[in-house]
C-alpha distance (Angstrom), angle and dihedral (degrees) to the residues before:
residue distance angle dihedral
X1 . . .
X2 3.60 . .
X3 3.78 126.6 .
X4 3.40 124.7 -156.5
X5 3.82 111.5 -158.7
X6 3.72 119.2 -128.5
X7 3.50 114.9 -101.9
X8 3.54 127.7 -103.6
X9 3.82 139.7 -115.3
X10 3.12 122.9 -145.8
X11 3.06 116.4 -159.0
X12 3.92 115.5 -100.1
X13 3.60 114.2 -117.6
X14 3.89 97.6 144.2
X15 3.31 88.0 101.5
X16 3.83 95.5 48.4
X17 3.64 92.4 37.8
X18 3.81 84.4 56.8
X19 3.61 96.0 50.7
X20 3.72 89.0 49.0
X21 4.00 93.9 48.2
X22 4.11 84.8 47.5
X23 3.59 87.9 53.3
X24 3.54 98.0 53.7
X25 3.72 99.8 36.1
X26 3.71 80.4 57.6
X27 3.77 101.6 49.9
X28 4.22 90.2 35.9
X29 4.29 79.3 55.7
X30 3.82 87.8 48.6
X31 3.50 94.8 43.3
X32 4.13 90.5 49.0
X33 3.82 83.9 46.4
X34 4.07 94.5 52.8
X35 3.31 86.2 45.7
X36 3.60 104.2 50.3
X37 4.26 84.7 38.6
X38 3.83 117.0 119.3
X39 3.32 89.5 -135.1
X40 4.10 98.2 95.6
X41 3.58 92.4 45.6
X42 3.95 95.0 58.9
X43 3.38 96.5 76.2
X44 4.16 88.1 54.7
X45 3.93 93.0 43.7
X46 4.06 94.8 43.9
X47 3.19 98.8 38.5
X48 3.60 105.1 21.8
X49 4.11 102.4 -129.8
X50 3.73 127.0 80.6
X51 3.64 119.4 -77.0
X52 3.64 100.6 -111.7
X53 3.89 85.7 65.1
X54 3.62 88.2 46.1
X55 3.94 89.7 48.8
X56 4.23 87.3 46.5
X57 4.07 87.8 57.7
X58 3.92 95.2 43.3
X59 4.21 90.7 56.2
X60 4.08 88.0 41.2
X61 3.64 82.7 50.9
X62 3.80 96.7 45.5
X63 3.66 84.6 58.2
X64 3.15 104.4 51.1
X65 4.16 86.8 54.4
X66 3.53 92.7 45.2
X67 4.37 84.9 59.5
X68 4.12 86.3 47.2
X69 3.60 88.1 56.1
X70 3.48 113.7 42.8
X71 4.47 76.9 39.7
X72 3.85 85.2 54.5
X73 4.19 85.9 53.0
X74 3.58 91.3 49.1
X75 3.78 96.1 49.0
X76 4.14 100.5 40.4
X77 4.16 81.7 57.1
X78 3.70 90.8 75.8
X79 4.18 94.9 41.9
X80 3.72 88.0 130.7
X81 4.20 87.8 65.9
X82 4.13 89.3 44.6
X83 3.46 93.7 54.8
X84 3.62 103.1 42.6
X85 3.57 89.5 44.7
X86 3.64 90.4 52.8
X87 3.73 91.7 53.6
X88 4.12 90.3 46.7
X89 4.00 85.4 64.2
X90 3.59 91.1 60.2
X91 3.45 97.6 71.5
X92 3.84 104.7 72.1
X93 3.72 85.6 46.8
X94 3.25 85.9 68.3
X95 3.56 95.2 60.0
X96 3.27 102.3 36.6
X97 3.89 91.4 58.3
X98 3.87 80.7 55.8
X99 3.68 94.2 58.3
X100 3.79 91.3 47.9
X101 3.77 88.3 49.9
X102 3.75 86.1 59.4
X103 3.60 99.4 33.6
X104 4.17 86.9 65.7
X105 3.94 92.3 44.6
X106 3.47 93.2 59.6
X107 3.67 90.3 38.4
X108 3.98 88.4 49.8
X109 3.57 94.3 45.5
X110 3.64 101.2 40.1
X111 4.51 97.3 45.4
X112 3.55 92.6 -1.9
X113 4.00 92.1 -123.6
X114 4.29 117.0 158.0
X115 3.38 84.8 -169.5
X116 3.85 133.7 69.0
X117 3.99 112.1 -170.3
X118 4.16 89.5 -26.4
X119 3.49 91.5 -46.9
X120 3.60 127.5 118.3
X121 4.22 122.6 -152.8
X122 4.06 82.4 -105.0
X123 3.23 89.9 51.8
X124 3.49 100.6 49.2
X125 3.69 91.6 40.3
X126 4.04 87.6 57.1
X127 4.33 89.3 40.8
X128 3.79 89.2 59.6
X129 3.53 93.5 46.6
X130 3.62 92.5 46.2
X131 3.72 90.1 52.7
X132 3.64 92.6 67.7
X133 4.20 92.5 63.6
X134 3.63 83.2 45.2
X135 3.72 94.2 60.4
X136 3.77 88.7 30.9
X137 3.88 78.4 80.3
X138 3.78 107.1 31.5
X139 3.39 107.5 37.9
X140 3.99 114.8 95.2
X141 4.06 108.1 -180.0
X142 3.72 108.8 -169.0
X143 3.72 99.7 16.0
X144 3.66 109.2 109.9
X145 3.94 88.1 29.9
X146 3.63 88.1 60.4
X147 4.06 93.0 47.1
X148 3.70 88.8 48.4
X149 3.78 93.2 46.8
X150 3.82 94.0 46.5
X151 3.70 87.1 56.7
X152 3.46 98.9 51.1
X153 3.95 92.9 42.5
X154 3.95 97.2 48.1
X155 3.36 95.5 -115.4
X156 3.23 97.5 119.9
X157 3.67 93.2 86.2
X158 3.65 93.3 75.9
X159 4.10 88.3 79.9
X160 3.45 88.8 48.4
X161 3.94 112.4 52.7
X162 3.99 83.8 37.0
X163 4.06 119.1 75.0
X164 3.88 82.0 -110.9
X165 3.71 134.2 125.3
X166 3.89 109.6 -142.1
X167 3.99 93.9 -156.4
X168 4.05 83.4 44.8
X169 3.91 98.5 49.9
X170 4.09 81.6 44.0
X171 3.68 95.2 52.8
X172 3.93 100.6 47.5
X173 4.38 84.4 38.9
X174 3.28 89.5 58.7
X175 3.73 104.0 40.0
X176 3.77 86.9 56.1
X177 3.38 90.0 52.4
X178 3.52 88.5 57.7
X179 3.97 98.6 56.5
X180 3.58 91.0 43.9
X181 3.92 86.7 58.9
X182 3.75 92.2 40.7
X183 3.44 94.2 45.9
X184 4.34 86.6 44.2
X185 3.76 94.8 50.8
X186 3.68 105.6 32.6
X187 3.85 92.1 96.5
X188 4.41 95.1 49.1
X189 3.77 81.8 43.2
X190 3.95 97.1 51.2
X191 3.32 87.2 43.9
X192 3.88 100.7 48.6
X193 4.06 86.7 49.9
X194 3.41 91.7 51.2
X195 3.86 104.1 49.9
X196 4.58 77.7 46.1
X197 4.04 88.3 46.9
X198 4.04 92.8 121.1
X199 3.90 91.2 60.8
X200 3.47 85.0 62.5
X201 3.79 97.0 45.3
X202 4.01 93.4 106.3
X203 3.66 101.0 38.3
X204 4.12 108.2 108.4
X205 3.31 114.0 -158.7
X206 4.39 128.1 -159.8
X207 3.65 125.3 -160.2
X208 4.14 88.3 -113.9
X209 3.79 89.5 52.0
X210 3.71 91.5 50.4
X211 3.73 96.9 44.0
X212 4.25 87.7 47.4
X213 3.60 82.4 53.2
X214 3.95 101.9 55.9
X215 3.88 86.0 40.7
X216 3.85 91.0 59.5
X217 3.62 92.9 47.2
X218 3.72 90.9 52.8
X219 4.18 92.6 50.2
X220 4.01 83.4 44.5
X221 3.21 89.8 63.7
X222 4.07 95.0 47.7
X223 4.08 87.6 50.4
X224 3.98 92.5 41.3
X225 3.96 89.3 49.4
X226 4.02 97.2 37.1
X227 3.72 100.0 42.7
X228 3.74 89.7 53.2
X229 3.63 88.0 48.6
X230 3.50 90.5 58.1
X231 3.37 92.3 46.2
X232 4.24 93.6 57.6
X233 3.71 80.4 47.7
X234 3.88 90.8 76.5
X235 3.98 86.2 65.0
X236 3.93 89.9 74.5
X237 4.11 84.6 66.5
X238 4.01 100.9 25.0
X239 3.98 119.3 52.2
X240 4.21 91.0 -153.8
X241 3.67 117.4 34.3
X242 3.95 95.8 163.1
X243 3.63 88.4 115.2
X244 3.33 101.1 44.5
X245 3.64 89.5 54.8
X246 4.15 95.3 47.7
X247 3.65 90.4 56.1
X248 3.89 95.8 37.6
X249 3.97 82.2 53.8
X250 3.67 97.7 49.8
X251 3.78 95.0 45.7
X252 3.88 84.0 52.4
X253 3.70 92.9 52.2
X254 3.76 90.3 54.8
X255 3.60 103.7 39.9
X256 3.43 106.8 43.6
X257 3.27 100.6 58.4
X258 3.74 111.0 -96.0
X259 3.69 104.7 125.3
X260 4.06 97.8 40.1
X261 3.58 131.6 -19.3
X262 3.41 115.4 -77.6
X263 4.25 87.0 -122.0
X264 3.62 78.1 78.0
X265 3.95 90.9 82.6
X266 3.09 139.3 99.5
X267 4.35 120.2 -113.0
X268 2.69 119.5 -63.0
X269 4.21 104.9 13.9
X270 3.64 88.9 69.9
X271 3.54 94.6 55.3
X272 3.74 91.9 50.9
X273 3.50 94.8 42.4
X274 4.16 86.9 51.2
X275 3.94 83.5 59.9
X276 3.59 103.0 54.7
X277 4.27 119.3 82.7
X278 4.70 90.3 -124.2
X279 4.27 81.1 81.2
X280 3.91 88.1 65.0
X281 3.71 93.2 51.3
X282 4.23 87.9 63.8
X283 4.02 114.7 -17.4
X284 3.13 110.9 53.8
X285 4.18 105.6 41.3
X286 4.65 79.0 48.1
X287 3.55 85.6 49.5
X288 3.83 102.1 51.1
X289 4.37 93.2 49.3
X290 3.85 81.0 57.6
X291 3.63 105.4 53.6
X292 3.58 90.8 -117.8
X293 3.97 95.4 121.1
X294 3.58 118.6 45.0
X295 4.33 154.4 160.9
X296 3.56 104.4 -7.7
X297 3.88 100.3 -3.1
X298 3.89 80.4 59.6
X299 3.78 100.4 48.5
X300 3.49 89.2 35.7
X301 3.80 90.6 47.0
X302 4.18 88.3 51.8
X303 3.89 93.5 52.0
X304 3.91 93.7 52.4
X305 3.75 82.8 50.3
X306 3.28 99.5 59.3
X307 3.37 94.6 40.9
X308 3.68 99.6 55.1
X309 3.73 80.6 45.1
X310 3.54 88.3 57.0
X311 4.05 100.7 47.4
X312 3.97 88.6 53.0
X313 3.63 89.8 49.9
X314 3.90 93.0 55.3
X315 4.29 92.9 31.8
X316 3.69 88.1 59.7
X317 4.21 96.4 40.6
X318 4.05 80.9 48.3
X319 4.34 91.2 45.3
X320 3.83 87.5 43.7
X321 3.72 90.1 54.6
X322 3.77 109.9 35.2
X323 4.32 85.9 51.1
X324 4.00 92.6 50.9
X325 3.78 81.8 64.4
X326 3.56 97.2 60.2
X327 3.94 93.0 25.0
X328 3.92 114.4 107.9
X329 4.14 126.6 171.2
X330 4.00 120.7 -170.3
X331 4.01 123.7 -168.7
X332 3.73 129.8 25.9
């Protein structure tokens, strides 16, 4: 007697087997495809180093927003203090338009001249005003006092045993600062250039002139921040810099353009004012919206700018790292 044994049944896992094979002959094909993708290399071919550098920069970068914003939090909490701050500096505008006003009656009744240096008393009315957006940007109360200070006080260290630059952190606290005061003052502003609309009546304005205008703004505010930098420096070699600040300060007000254009001088201080970086800070962006800077002189003008911006950017990087050598901080 023969038996014959039942067959078996294995269990069916073609199909299974299948669907597994499928699913990695499709991610082996996406992997080929990711692989072969342009997409890694245009990091190298844009910006000419490999991508891992390029992805190194893009999370220091991320950081350095992340700072701004949780900075630009902190600073729109106290709105209330931007904007009545903003409407505080109104008031010596107000006389100071008055003392214009006279200054051209006398000079009208006196010579009989409209014009002071090429500018009318619109125009200077609308320069003045214009001054205040320029140092709306370039202005940086506090910020080499603060370096100084945290030099003196130790605290300084807290940049360096965290992975934080301290001229980094400064640059994105400060531009938030900025938008929050922007964003604060935009409304007493608009409203103050409104009500002072007719002193602008004759000013024609081009899309290039415009766009040169918001461009030196934006390298105001890299000169304005990196000069004071470099200024705060000086605190890793002098315990008190107070003075040197003050007079620093009162120089700036002067030569930059602040009080009166710098037209306003006689040869050959205006051409050696004209030369230095303080007339980007509130001249020269004033002068531009008016027409009084243009073609080459404006291109020109531009180029210096960014090159001045440039130096301060690498004199304070070099300041920063020729006074950590020397710089030492004991206790908590």
């Amino acid at each position: 007697m023969s038996f014959v044994s039942p067959p078996r049944h294995e269990p069916t896992t073609g199909q299974d087997s299948g669907s597994d094979g499928l699913n990695r002959t499709e991610g082996n094909r996406d992997n080929r495809e990711k692989e072969n993708s342009l997409f890694p290399l245009l990091p190298s071919v844009l910006f000419g180093c490999p991508s891992k550098t390029v992805d190194r920069h893009l999370r220091v970068l991320r950081k350095y927003w992340n700072i701004c914003r949780v900075s630009l939090i902190e600073r729109l909490t106290y709105r209330a203090d931007f904007f009545l701050a903003t409407i505080l500096r109104f008031l010596p505008m107000l006389t100071t338009i008055l003392l214009w006003q006279a200054v051209y009656a006398g000079a009208n009744a006196t010579s009989g001249q409209q014009q002071l240096s090429g500018f009318t008393f619109d125009e200077m009315v609308a320069y003045l005003l214009l001054v205040h957006i320029s140092r709306m940007f370039s202005s940086m109360p506090g910020l080499a006092a603060g370096i100084a200070r945290d030099v003196r006080e130790g605290t300084l260290k807290k940049y360096l045993i965290q992975p934080i630059d301290m001229i980094g952190y400064l640059v994105s606290y400060r531009a938030a600062h900025k938008m929050a005061y922007i964003a604060t003052s935009a409304l007493p502003y608009g409203f103050l250039f409104l009500l002072c609309w007719p002193y602008f009546a004759n000013i024609s304005l081009t899309t290039p002139q415009v766009v040169a205008y918001v461009i030196s703004l934006l390298l105001g505010f890299l000169i304005g921040f990196f000069f004071e930098a470099s200024i705060g420096m000086v605190g890793f070699w002098f315990l008190e810099v107070t003075s040197l600040l003050y007079i620093v300060n009162t120089l700036n007000f002067f030569v930059s353009g602040q009080m009166f254009p710098v037209d306003l001088l006689p040869h050959p201080w205006d051409i050696i004012l004209k030369s230095l970086p303080f007339q980007y800070m509130a001249y020269f962006p004033a002068a531009i919206l008016l027409g009084k800077v243009k073609g080459a002189q404006l291109i020109y003008g531009l180029l210096g700018e960014a090159a001045w911006a440039l130096g301060f950017i690498v004199l304070s990087r070099w300041l920063y790292r020729l006074g950590l050598r020397r710089y030492s901080a004991y206790g908590g």
